[in-house]
C-alpha positions as CSV (number, residue, x, y, z in Angstrom):
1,X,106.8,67.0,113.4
2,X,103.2,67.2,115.3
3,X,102.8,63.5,114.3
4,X,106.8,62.2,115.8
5,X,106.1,64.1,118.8
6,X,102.7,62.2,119.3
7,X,103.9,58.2,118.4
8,X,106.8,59.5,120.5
9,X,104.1,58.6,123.3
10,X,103.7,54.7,121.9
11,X,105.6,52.2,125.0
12,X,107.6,50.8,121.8
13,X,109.6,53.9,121.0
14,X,110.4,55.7,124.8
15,X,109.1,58.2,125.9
16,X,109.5,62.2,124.7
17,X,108.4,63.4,128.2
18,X,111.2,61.5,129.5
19,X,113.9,64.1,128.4
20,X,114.1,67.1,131.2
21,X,111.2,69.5,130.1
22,X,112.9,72.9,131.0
23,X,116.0,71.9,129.7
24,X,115.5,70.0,126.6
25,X,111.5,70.3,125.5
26,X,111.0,73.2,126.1
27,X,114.3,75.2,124.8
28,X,115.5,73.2,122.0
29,X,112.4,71.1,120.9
30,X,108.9,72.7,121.2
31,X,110.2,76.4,120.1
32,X,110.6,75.1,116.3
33,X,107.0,73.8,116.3
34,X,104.5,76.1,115.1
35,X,102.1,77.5,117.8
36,X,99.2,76.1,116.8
37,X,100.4,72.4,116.4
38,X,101.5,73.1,120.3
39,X,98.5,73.9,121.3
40,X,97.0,70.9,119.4
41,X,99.5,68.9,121.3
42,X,98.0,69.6,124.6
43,X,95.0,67.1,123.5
44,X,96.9,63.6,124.0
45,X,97.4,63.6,127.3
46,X,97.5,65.4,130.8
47,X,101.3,65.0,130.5
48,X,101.5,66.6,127.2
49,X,98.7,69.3,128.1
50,X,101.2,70.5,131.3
51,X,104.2,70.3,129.1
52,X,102.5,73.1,126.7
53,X,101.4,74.7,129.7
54,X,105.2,75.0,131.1
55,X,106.2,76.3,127.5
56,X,103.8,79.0,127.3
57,X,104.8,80.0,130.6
58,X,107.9,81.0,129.2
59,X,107.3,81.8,125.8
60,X,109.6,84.7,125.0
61,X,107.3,85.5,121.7
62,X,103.9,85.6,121.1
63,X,102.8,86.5,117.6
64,X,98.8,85.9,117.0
65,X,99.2,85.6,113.3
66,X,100.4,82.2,113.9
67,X,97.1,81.0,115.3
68,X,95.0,83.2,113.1
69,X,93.2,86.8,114.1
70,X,89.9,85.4,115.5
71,X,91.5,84.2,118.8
72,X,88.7,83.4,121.3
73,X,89.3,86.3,124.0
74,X,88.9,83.6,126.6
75,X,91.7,81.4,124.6
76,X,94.4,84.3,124.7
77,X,94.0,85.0,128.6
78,X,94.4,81.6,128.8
79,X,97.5,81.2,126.5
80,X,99.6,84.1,128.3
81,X,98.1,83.9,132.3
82,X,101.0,82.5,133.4
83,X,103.9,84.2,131.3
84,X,105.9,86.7,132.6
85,X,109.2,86.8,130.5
86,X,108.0,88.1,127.6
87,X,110.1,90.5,124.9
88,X,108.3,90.3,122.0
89,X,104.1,90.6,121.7
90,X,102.6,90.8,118.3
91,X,99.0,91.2,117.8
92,X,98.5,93.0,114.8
93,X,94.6,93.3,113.0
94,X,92.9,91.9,116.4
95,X,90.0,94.6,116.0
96,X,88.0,92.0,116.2
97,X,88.3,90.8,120.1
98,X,91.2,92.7,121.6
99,X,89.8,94.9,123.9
100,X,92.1,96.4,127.3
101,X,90.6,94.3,129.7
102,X,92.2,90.5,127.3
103,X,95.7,93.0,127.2
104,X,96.1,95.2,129.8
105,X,96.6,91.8,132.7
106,X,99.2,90.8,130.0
107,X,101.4,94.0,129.7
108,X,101.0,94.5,133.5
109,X,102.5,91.2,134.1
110,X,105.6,91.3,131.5
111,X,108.2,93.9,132.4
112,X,110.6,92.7,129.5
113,X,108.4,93.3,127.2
114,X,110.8,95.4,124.0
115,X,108.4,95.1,121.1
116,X,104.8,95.4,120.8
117,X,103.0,95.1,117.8
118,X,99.4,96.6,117.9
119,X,98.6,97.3,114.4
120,X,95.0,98.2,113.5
121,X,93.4,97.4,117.0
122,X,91.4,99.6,116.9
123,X,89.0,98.4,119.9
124,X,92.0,99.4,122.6
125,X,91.9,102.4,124.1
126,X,94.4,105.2,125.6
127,X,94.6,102.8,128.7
128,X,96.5,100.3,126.7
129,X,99.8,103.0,125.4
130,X,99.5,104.4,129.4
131,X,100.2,100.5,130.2
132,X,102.7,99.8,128.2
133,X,104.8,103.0,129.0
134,X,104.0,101.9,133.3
135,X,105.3,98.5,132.4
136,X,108.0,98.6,129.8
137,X,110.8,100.8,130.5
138,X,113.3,98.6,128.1
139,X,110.3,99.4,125.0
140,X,112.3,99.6,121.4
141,X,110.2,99.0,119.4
142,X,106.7,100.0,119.0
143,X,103.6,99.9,116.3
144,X,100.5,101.5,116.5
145,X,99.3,102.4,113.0
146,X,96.0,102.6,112.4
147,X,95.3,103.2,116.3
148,X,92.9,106.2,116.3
149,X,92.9,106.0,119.8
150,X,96.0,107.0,120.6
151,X,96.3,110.7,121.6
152,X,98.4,113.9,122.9
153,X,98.6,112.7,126.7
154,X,98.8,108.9,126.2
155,X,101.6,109.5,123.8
156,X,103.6,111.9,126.4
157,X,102.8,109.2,129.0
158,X,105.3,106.9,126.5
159,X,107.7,109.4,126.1
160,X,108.2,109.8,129.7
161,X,108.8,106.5,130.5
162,X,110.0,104.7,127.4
163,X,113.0,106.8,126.9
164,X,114.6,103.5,124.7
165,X,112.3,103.8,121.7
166,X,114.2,103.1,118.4
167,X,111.1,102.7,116.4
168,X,107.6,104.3,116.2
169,X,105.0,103.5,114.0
170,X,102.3,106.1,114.3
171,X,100.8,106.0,110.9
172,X,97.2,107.1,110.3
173,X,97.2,107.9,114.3
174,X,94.8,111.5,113.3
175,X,94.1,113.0,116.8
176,X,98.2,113.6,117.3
177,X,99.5,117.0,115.9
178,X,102.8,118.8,115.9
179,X,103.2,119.2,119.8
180,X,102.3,115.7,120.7
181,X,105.2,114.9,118.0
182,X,107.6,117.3,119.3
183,X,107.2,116.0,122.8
184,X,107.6,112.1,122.0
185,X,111.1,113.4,120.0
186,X,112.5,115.7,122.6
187,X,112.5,112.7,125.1
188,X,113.1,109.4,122.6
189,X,116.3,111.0,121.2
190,X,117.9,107.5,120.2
191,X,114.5,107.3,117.3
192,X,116.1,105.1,114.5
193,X,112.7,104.7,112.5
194,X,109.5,106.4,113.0
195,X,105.9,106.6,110.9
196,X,104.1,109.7,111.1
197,X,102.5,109.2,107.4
198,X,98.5,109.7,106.7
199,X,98.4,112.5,109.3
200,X,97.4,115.9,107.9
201,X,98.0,117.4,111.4
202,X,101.8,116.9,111.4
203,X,103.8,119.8,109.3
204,X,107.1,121.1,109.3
205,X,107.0,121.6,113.1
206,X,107.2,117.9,113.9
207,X,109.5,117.4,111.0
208,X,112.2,120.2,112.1
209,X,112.2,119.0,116.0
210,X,112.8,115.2,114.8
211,X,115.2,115.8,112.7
212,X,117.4,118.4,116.0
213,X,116.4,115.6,118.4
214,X,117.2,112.5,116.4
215,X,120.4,112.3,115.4
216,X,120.7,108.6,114.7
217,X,117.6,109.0,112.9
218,X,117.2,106.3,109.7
219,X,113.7,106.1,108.5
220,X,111.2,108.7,108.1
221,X,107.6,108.2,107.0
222,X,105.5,111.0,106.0
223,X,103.4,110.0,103.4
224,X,100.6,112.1,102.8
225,X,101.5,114.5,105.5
226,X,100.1,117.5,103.5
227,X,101.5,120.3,105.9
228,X,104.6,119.1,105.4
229,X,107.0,121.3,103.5
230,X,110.4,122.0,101.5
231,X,112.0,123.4,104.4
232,X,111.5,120.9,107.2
233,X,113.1,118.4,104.9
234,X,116.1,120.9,104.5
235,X,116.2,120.9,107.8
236,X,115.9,117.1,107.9
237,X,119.3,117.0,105.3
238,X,121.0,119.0,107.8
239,X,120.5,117.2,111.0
240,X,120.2,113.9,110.2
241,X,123.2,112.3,108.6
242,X,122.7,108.8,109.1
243,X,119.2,109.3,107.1
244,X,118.4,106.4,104.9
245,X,115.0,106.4,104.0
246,X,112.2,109.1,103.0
247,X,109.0,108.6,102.2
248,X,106.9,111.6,101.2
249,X,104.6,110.7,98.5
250,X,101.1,112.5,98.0
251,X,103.3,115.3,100.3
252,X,102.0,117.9,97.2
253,X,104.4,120.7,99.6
254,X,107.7,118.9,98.9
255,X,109.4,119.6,96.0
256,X,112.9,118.6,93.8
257,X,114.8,121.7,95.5
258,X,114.7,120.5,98.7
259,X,115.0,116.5,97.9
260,X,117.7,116.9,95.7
261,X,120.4,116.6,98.6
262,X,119.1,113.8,100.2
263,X,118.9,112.0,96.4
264,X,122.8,113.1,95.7
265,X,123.6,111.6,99.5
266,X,122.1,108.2,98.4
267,X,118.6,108.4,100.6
268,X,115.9,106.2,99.5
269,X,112.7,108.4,98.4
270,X,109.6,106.8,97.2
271,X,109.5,109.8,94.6
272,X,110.6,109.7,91.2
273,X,113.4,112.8,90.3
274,X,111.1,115.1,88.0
275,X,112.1,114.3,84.2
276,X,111.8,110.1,85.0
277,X,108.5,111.2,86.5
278,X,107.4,113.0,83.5
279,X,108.7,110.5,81.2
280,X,107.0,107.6,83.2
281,X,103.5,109.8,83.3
282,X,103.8,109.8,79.3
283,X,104.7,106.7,78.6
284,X,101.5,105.9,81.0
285,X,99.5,108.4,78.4
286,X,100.5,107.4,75.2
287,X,100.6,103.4,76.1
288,X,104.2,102.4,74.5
289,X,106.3,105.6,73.2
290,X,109.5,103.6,71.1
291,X,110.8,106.9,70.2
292,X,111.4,108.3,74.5
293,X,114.8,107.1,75.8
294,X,114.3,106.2,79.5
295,X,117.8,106.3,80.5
296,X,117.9,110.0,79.8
């Protein structure tokens, strides 16, 4: 495709840049072409090179994984300086060189902004979530696992402003605890999904005021939550109805007696029901075991 768009150049075949840019190129034409070959593109000519300029300007998604994580910081200032229309920013694993001051001019220029991927960058600061909740009021959805930086005050900033959020991924997110949980669900009651797993500071508190507060609730991570216990997820039968999804492995507090509803209901749970588990450990033990019948 990279190479047709370049001959398209050549005086024997017309001329590509002839066809209206905002209308044509840049809607129907340039958004199939991977990112990378656009930016390649901007290197035959000055014509080309403002064309690419004009589409980034109104990119509506950016997704760093399509050039590759080690972005030059200077190259993604560059890449988004002009945009102001975006709704979806993903730049998930940028530890490496995304810092506030490359994303903080972004997010405070794109108001439409409705899902942000930030996964593992972990060089960001509280700054960044304060941003995003002073900039996006339409958020939905939202990931910041593995952001250690992210705490009590930053989160409520969200909460307050953000009140849209249908997904939260706050796994591995250590200096939150039960009231910073509590606050984010009290004011985000439309919560279809949200992560809370690796986070031995959230228990049953968190779990209970999730499940009164989100009601359309249909995902619910909490592995390895080890304060978590059987009667938050009773609680969590009760309330939440439309309740798809459960994760609560290496959660050593939740037990059969209180999973058992939300197994008979159809729930997805990442944990075995107790005889398969046994059965599975053994057959694990022993190697091969002819003799057990698995469908028991």
């Amino acid at each position: 495709a990279l190479w047709c768009l370049m001959m398209s150049v050549t005086p024997t075949r017309g001329c590509l840049l002839d066809l209206p840019w905002e209308d044509i190129l840049v809607p129907h034409i340039l958004c199939h072409l991977p990112l990378q070959q656009l930016l390649s593109l901007q290197r035959v000519s000055k014509s080309f090179q403002s064309l690419i300029q004009l589409y980034l300007a109104n990119m509506r998604c950016f997704d760093s994984s399509q050039i590759g994580p080690a972005i030059p910081r200077a190259a993604f200032v560059n890449l988004l300086k002009d945009n102001e229309v975006l709704q979806q920013l993903a730049l998930q694993n940028c530890s490496d060189w995304l810092t506030d001051r490359e994303l903080l001019p972004v997010i405070g220029q794109n108001h439409h902004l409705h899902q942000i991927q930030l996964k593992g960058c972990a060089q960001l600061s509280r700054h960044a979530l304060v941003a995003i909740s002073l900039s996006c009021p339409n958020l939905r959805q939202l990931s910041l696992a593995h952001c250690e930086w992210v705490d009590s005050l930053s989160l409520r900033s969200l909460a307050d402003h953000c009140k849209a959020l249908e997904a939260v991924d706050l796994t591995a997110c250590r200096q939150l605890k039960d009231e910073a949980i509590c606050y984010l669900v009290q004011k985000c009651g439309r919560l279809k999904s949200l992560s809370l797993a690796v986070n031995a500071n959230v228990g049953d508190v968190a779990v209970e005021e999730t499940a009164k507060c989100c009601p359309e609730l249909e995902h619910l991570d909490l592995t390895g939550c080890l304060r978590v216990k059987n009667d938050s997820i009773r609680v969590l039968a009760e309330y939440c109805p439309k309740l798809r999804s459960l994760k609560v492995k290496h959660c050593h507090n939740v037990a059969e007696s209180s999973l058992s509803v939300l197994r008979s209901r159809g729930v997805e749970l990442d944990v075995e029901p107790p005889l398969q588990r046994a059965l599975v450990l053994l057959q694990d033990v022993v190697g091969f075991a002819p003799f057990i019948n698995l469908q028991i």
